[in-house]
MDAnalysis code that builds the backbone (N, CA, C; Angstrom):
import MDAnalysis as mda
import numpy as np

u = mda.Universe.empty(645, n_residues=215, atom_resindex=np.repeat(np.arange(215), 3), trajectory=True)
u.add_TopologyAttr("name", ["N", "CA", "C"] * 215)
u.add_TopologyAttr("resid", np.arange(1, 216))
u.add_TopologyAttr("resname", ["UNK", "UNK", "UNK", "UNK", "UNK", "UNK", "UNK", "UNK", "UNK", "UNK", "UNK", "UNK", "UNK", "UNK", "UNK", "UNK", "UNK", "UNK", "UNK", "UNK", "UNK", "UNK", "UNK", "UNK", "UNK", "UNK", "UNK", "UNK", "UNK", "UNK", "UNK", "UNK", "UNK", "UNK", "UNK", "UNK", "UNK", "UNK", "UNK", "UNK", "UNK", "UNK", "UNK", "UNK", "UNK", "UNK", "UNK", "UNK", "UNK", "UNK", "UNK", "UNK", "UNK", "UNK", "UNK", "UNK", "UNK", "UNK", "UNK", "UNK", "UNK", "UNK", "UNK", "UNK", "UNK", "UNK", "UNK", "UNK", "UNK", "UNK", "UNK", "UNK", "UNK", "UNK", "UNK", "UNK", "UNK", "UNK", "UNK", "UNK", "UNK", "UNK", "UNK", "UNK", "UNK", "UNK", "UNK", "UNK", "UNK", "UNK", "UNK", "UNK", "UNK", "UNK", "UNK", "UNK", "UNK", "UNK", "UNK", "UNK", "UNK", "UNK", "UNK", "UNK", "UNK", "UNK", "UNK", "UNK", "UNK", "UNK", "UNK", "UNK", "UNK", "UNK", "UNK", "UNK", "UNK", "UNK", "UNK", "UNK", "UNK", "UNK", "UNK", "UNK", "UNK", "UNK", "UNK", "UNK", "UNK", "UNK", "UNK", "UNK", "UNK", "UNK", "UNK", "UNK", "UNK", "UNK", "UNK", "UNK", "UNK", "UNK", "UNK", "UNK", "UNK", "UNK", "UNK", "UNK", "UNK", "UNK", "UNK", "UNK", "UNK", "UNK", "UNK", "UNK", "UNK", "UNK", "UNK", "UNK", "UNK", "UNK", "UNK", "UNK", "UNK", "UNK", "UNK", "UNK", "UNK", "UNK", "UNK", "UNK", "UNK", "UNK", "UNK", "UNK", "UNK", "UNK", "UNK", "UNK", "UNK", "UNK", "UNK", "UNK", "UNK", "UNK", "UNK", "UNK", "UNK", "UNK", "UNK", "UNK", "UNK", "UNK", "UNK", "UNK", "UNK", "UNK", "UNK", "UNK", "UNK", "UNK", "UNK", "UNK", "UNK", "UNK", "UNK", "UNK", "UNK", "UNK", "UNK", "UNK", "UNK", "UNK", "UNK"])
u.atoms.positions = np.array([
    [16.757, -7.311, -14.237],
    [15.499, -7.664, -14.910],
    [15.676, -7.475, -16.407],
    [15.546, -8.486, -17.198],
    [15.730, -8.574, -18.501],
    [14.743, -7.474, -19.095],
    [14.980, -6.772, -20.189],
    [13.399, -5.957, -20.470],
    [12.426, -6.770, -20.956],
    [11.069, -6.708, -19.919],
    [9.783, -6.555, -20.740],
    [9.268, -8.764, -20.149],
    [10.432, -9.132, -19.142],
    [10.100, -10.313, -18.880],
    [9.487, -10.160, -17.432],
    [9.623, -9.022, -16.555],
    [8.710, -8.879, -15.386],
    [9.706, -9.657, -14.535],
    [10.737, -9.642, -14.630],
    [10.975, -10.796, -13.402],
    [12.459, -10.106, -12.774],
    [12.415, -10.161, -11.137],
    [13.571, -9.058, -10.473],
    [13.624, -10.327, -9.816],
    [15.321, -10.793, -9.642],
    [15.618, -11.601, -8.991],
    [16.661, -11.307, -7.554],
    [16.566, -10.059, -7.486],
    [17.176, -9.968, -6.054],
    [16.673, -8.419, -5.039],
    [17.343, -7.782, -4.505],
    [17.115, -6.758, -3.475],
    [17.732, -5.607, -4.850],
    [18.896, -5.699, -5.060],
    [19.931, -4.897, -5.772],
    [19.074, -5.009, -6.866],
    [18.603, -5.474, -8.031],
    [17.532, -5.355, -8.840],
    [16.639, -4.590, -8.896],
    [15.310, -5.408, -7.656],
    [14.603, -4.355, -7.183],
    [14.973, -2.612, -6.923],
    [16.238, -2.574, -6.290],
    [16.554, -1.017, -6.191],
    [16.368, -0.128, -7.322],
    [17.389, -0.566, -8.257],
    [17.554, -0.398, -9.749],
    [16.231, -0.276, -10.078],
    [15.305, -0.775, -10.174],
    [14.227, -0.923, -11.480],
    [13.326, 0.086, -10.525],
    [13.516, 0.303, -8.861],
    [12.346, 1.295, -8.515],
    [13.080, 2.502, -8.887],
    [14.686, 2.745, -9.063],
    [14.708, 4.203, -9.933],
    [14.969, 4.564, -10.997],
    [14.369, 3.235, -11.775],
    [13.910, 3.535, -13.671],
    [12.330, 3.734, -13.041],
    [11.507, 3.720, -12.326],
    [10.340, 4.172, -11.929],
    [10.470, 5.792, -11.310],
    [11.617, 6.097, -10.872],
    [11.568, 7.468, -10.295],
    [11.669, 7.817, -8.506],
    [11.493, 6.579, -8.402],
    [11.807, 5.923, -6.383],
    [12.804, 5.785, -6.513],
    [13.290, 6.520, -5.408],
    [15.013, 6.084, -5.531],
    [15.158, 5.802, -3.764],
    [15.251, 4.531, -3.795],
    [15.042, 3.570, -2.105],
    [16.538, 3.247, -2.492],
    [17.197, 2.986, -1.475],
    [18.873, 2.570, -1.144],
    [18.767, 1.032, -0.971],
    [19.943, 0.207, -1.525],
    [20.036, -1.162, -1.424],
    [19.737, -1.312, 0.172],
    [20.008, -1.193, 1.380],
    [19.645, -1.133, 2.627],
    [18.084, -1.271, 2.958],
    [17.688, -0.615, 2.101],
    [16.031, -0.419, 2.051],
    [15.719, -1.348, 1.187],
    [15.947, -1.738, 0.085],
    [15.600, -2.672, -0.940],
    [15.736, -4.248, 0.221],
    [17.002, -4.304, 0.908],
    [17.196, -5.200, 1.507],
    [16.023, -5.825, 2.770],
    [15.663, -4.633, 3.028],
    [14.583, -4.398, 4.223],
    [13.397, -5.256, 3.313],
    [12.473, -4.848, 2.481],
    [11.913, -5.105, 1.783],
    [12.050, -6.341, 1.302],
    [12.719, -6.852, 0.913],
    [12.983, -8.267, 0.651],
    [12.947, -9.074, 1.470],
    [13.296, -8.761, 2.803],
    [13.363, -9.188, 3.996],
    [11.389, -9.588, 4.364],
    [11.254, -8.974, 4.335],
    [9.854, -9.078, 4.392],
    [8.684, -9.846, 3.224],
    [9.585, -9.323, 2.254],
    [8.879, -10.524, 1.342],
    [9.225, -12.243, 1.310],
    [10.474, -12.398, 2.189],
    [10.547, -13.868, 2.218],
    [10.097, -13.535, 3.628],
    [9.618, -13.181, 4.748],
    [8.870, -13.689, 5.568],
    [7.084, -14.024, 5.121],
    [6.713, -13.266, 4.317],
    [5.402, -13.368, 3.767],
    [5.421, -14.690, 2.937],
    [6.502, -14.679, 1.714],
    [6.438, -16.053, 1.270],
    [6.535, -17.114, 2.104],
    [7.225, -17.354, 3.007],
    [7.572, -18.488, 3.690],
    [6.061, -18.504, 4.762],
    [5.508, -17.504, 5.277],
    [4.014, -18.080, 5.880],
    [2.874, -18.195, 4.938],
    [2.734, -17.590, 3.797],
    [2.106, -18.156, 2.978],
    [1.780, -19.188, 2.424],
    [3.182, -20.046, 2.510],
    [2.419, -21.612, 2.073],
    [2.014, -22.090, 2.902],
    [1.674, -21.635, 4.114],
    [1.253, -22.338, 5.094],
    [-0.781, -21.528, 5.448],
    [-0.336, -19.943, 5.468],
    [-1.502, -19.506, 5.456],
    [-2.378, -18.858, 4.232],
    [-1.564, -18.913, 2.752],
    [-2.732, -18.368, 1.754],
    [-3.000, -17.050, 2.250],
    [-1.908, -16.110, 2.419],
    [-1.940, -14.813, 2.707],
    [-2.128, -13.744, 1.197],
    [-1.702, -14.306, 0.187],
    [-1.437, -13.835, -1.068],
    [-1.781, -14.886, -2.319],
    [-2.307, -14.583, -3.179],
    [-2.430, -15.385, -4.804],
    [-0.939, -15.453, -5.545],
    [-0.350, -14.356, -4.910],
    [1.181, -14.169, -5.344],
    [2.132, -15.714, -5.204],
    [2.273, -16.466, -5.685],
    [3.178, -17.408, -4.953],
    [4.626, -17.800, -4.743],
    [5.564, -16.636, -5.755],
    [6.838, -16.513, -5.948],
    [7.843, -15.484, -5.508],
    [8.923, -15.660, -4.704],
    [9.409, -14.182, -4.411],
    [9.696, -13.216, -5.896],
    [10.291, -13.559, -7.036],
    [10.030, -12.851, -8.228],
    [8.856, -12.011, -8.376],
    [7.810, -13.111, -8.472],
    [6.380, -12.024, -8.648],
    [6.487, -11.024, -7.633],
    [6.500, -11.325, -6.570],
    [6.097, -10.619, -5.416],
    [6.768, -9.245, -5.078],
    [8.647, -9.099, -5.659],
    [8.819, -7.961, -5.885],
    [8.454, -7.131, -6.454],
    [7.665, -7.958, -7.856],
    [7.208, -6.936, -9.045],
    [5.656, -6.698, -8.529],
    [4.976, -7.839, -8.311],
    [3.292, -7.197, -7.988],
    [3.222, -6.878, -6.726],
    [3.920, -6.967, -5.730],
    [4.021, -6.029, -4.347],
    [4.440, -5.318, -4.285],
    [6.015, -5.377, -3.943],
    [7.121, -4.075, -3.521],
    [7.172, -3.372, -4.612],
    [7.286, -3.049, -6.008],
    [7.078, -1.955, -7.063],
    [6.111, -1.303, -7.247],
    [4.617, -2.330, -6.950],
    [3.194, -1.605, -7.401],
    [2.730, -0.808, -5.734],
    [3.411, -1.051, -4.742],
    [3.796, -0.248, -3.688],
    [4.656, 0.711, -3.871],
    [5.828, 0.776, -4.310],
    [6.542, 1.508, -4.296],
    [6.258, 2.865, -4.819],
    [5.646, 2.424, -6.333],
    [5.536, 3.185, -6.819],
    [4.219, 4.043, -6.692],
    [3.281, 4.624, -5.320],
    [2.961, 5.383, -4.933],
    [3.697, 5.778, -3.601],
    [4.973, 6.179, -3.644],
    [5.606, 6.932, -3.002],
    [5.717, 8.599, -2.787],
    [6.099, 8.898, -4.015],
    [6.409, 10.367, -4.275],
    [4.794, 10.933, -4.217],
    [4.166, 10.471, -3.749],
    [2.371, 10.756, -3.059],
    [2.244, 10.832, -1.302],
    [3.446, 10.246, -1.543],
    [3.101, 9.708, 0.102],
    [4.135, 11.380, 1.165],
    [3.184, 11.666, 2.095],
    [4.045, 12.343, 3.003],
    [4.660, 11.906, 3.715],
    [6.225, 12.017, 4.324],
    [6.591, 10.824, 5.221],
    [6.326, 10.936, 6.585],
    [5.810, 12.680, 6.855],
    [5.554, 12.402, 7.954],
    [4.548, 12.368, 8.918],
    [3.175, 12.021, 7.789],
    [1.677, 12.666, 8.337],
    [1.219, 11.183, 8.726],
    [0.699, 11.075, 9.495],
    [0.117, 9.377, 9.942],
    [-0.495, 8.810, 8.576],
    [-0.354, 7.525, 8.579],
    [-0.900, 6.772, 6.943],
    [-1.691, 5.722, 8.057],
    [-3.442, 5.792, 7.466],
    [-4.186, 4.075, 7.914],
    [-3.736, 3.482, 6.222],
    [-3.548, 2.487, 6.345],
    [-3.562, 1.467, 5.256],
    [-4.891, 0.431, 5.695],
    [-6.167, 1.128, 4.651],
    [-7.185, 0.519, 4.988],
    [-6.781, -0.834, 4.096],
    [-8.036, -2.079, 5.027],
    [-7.937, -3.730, 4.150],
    [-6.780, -3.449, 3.703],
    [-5.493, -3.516, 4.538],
    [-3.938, -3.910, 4.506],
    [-3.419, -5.345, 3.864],
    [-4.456, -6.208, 4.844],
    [-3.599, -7.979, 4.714],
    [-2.930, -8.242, 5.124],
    [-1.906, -8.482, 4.122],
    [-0.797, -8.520, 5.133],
    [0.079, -7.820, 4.922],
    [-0.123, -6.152, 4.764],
    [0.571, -5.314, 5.367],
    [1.351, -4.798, 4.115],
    [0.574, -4.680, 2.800],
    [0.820, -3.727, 1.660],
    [-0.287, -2.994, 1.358],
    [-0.128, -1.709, 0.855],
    [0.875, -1.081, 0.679],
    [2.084, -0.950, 2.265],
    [1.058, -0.440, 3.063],
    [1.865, 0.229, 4.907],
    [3.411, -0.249, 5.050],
    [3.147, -1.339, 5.005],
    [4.548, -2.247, 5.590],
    [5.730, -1.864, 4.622],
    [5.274, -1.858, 3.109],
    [7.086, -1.037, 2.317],
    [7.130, -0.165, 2.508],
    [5.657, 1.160, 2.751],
    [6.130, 1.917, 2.211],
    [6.946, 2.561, 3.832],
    [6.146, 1.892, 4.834],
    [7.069, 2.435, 6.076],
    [8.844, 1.952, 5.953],
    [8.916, 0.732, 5.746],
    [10.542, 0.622, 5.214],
    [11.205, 1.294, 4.396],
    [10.753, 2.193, 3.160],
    [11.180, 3.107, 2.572],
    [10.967, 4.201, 3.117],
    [9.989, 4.609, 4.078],
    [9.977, 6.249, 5.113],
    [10.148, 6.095, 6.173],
    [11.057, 5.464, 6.701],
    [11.540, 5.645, 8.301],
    [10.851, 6.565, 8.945],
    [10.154, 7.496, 8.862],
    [9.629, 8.276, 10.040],
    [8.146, 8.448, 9.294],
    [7.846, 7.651, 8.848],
    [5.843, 7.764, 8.048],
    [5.793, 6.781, 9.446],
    [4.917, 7.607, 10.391],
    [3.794, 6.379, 11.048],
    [2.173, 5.775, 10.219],
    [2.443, 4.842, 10.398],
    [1.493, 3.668, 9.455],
    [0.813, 2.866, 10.674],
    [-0.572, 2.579, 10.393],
    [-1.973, 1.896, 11.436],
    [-2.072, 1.297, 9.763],
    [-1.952, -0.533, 9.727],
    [-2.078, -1.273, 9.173],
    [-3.797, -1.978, 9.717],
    [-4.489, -1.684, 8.701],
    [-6.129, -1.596, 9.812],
    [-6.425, -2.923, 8.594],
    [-6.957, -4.306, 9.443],
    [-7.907, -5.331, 8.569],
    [-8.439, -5.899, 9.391],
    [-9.835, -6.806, 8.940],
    [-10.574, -7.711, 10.106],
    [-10.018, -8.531, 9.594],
    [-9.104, -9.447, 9.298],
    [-8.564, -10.564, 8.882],
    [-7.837, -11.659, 9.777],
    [-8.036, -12.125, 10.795],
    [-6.929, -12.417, 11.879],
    [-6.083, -13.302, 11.442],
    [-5.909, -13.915, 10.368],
    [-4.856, -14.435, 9.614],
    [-3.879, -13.463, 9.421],
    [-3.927, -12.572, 8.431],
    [-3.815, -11.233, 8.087],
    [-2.905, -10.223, 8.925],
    [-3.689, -10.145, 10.204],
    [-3.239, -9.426, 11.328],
    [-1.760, -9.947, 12.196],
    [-2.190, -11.425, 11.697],
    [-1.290, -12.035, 12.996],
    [-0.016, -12.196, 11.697],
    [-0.221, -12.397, 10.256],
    [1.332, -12.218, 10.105],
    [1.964, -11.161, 9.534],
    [0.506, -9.639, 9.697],
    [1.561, -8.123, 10.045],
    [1.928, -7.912, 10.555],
    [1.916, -8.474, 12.521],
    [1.989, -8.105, 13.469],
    [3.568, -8.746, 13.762],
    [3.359, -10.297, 13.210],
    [4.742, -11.111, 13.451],
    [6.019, -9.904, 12.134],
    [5.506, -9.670, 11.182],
    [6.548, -9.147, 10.189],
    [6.825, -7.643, 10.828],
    [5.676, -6.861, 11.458],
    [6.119, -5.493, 11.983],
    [7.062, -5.786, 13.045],
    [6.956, -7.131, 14.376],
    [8.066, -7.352, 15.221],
    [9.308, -7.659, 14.403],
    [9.417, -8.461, 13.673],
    [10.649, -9.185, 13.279],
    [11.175, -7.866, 12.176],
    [10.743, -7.182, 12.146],
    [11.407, -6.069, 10.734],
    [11.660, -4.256, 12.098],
    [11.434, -4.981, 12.910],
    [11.412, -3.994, 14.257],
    [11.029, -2.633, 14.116],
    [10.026, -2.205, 13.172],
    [9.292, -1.157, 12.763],
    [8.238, -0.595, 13.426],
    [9.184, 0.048, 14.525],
    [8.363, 0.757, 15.774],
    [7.239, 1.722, 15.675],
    [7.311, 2.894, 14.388],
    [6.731, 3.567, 13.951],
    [5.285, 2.663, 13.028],
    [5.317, 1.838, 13.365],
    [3.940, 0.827, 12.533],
    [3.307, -0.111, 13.632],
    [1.819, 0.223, 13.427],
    [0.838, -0.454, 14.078],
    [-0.149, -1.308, 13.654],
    [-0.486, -2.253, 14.489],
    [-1.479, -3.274, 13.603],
    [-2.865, -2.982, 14.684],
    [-3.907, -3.168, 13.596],
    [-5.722, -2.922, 14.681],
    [-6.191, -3.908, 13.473],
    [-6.469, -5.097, 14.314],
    [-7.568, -6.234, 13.650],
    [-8.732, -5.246, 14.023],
    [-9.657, -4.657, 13.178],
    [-10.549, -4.197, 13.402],
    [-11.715, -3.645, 12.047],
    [-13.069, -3.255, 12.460],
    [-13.336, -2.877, 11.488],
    [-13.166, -0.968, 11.057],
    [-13.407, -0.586, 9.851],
    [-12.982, 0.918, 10.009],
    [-14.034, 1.625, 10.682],
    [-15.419, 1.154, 10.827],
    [-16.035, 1.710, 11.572],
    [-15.907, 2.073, 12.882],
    [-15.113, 1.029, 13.457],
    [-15.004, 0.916, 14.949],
    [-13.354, 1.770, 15.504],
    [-12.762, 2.344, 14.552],
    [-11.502, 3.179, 14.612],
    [-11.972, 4.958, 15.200],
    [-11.372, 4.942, 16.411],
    [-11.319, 6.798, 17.028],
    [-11.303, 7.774, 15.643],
    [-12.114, 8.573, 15.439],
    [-12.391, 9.721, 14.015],
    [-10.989, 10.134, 14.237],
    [-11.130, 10.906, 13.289],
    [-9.575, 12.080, 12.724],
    [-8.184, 11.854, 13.528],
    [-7.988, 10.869, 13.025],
    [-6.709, 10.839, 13.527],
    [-5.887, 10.377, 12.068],
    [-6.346, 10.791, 11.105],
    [-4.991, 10.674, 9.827],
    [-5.439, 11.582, 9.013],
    [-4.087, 11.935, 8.701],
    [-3.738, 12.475, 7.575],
    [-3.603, 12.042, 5.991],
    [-3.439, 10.913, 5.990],
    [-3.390, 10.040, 4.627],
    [-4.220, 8.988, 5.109],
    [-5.181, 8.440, 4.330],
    [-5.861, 7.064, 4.031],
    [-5.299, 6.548, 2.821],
    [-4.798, 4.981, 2.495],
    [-5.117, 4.611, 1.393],
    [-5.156, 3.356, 1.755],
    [-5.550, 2.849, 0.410],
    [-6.403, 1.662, -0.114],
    [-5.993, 1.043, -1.266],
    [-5.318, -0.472, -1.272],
    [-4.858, -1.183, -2.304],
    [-6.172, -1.965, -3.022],
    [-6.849, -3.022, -2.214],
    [-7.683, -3.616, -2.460],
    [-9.045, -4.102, -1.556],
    [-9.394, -2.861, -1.055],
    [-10.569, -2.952, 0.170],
    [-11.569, -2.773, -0.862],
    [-12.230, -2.117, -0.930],
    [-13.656, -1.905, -1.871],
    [-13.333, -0.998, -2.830],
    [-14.906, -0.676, -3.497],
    [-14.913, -0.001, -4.234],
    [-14.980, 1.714, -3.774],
    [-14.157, 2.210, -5.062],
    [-13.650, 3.755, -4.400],
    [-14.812, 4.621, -3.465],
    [-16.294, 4.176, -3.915],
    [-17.642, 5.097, -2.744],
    [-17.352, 4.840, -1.842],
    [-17.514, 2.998, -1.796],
    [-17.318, 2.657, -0.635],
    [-16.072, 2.716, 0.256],
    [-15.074, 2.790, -0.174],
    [-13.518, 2.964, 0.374],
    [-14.008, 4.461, 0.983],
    [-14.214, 5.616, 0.581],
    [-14.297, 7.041, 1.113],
    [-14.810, 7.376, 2.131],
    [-16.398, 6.350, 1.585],
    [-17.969, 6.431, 2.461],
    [-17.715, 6.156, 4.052],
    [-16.655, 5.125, 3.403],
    [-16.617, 3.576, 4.917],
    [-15.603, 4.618, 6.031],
    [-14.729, 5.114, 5.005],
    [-13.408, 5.474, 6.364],
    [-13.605, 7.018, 6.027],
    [-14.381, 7.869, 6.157],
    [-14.297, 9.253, 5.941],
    [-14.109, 9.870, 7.244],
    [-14.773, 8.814, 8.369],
    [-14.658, 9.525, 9.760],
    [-13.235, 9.581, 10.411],
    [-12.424, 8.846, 9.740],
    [-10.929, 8.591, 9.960],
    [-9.667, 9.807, 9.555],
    [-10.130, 10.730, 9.052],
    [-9.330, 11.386, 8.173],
    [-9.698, 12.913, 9.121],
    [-8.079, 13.530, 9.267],
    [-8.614, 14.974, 9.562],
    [-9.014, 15.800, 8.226],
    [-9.656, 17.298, 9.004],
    [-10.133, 18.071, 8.159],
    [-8.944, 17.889, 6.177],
    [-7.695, 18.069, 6.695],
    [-7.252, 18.388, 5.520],
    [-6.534, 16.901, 5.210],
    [-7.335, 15.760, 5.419],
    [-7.009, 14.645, 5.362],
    [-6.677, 14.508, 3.589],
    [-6.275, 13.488, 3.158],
    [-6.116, 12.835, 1.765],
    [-6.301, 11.446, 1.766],
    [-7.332, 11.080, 0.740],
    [-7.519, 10.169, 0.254],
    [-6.868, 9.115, -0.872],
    [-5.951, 8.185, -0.860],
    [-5.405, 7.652, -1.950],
    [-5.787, 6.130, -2.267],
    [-6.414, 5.962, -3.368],
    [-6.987, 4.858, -3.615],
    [-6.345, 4.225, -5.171],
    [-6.056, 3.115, -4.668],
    [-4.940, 2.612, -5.902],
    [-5.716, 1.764, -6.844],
    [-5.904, 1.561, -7.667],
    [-6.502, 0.979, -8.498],
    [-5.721, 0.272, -10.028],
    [-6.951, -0.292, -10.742],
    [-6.146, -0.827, -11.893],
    [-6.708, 0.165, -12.591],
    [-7.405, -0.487, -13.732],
    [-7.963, 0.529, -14.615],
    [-9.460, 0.925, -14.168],
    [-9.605, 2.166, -14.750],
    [-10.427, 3.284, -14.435],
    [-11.951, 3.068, -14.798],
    [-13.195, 2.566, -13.533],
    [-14.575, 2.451, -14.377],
    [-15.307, 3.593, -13.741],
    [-15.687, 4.503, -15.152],
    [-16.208, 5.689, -14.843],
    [-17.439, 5.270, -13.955],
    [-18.228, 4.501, -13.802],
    [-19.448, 3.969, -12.845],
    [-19.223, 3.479, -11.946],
    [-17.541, 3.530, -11.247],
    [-17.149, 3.299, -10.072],
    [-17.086, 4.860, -9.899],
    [-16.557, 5.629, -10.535],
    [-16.399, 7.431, -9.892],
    [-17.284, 7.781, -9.661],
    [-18.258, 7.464, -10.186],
    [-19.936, 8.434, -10.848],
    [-20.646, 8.022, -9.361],
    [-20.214, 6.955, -8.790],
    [-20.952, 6.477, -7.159],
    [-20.076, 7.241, -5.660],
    [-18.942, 7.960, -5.980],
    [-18.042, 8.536, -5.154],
    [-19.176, 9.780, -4.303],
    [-19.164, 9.710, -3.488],
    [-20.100, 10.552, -2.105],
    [-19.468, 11.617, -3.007],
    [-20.688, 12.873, -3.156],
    [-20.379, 14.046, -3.380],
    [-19.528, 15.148, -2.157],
    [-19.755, 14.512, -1.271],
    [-18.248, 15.191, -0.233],
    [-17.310, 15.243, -0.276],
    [-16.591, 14.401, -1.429],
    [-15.115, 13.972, -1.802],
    [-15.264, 14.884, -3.389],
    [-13.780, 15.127, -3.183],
    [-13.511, 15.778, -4.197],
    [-12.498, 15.140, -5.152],
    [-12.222, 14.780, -6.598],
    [-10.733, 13.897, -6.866],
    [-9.987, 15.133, -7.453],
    [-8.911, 15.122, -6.523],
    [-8.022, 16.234, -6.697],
    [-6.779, 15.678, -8.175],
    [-6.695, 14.289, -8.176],
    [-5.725, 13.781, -8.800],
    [-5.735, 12.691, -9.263],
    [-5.549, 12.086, -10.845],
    [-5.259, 10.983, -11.245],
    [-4.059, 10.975, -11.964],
    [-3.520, 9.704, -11.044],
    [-2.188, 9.779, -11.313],
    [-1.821, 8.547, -11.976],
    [-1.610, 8.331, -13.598],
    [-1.151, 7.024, -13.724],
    [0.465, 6.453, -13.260],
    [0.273, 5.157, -13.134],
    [1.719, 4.842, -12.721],
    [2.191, 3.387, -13.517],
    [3.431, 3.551, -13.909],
    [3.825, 3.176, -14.810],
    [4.757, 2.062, -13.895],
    [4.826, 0.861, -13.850],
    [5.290, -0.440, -13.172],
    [6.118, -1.387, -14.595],
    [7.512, -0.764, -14.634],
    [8.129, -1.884, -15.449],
    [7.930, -3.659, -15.116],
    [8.020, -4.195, -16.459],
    [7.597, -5.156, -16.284],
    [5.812, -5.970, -15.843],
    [5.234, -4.754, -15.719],
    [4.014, -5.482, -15.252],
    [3.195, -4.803, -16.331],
    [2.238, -5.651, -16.887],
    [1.499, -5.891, -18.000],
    [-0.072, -5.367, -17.535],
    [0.191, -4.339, -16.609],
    [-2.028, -3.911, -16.384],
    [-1.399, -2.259, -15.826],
    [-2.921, -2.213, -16.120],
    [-2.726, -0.719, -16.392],
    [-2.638, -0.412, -14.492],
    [-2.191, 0.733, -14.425],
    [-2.709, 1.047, -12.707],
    [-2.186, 2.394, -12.206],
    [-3.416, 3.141, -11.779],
    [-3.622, 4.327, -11.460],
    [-3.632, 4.394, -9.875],
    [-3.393, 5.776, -9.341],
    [-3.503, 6.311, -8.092],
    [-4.410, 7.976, -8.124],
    [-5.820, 7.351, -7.529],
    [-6.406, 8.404, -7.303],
    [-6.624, 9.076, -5.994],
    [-6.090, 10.473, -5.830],
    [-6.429, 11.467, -4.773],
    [-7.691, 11.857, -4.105],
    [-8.062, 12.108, -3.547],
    [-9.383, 12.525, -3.163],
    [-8.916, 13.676, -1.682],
    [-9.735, 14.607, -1.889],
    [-10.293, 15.272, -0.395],
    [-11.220, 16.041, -0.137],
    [-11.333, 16.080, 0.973],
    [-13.197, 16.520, 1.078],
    [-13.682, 17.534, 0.335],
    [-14.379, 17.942, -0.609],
    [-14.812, 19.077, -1.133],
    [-15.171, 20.063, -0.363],
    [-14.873, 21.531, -0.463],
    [-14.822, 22.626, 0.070],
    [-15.936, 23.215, -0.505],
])
């Protein structure tokens, strides 16, 4: 990646530039990942799964702006990836944690059906797909929630709070920060952490905020 042009043109690239970010994923894993991004590109022109339309972009505004909430992630506490899609953040970051079990949760049946085809074909046993809504998901059964682009952070907490055990964590990814999106956060949640994250090559700001239940 040339500096400052945003653009990764292979697996071996991608590796490289996620550990000038501080992720350090193995070409094997980079490979995995790529693997999956030309299955997403290639059903996308068919189903409009993504606004993304290039494998270039798609390393940099998927697999990096994924990646890089890793060193957040536990690998081995169950992760829902609420309003998934098609299966980002869940789907890299389980290819980079071999033993993170991931519940890829959306009502999308577009959505569903090509996480479900990419979780078979990438044979990622430890990952599950539920076309469903979060209301309708069995309580406490995770340890990590997060959230790329489901709602807004109240509503992201409000909606899936019954999902999370007692010492559950909340991670909600965002761009930039509107204090009148925090100021609406259920006073049951607590934000333990704002974490900015720094995405070579990509030109917007974007944070990862913590949350857990207030004590």
């Amino acid at each position: 990646m040339a500096a400052g042009d945003g653009v990764i043109d292979s697996a071996a690239e991608l590796a490289v530039v996620a550990d000038r970010m501080g992720v350090a994923i193995d070409l094997a894993v980079a490979e995995r990942i790529e693997d999956y991004l030309a299955l997403l590109h290639k059903w996308n022109q068919t189903y409009n799964l993504t606004a993304v339309r290039n494998l270039p972009e798609m390393r940099l505004r998927h697999a990096l702006d994924a990646l890089a909430v890793l060193p957040w992630i536990e690998p081995d506490v169950p992760l829902a990836d609420v309003g998934s899609g098609p299966g980002i953040p869940g789907i890299i970051l389980a290819l980079a944690r071999p033993t993170l079990p991931v519940t890829l949760i959306d009502s999308n049946l577009k959505m569903t059906r090509f996480a479900q085809a990419a979780v078979q074909a990438l044979a990622l046993d430890q990952v599950t797909v539920q076309r469903a809504r979060v209301e309708a998901l069995p309580p406490g059964q995770y340890g990590q929630i997060i959230s790329r682009a489901f709602a807004a952070t109240g509503d992201f907490l409000r909606w899936t709070e019954a999902l999370g055990t007692p010492s559950a964590r909340w991670l909600a990814m965002k761009g930039r920060l509107d204090p009148a999106e925090q100021a609406a956060v259920p006073p049951v949640f607590a934000l333990q952490q704002v974490q900015p994250l720094a995405i070579p090559g990509l030109d917007a700001a974007r944070h990862l905020l913590i949350y857990q239940r207030a004590r």
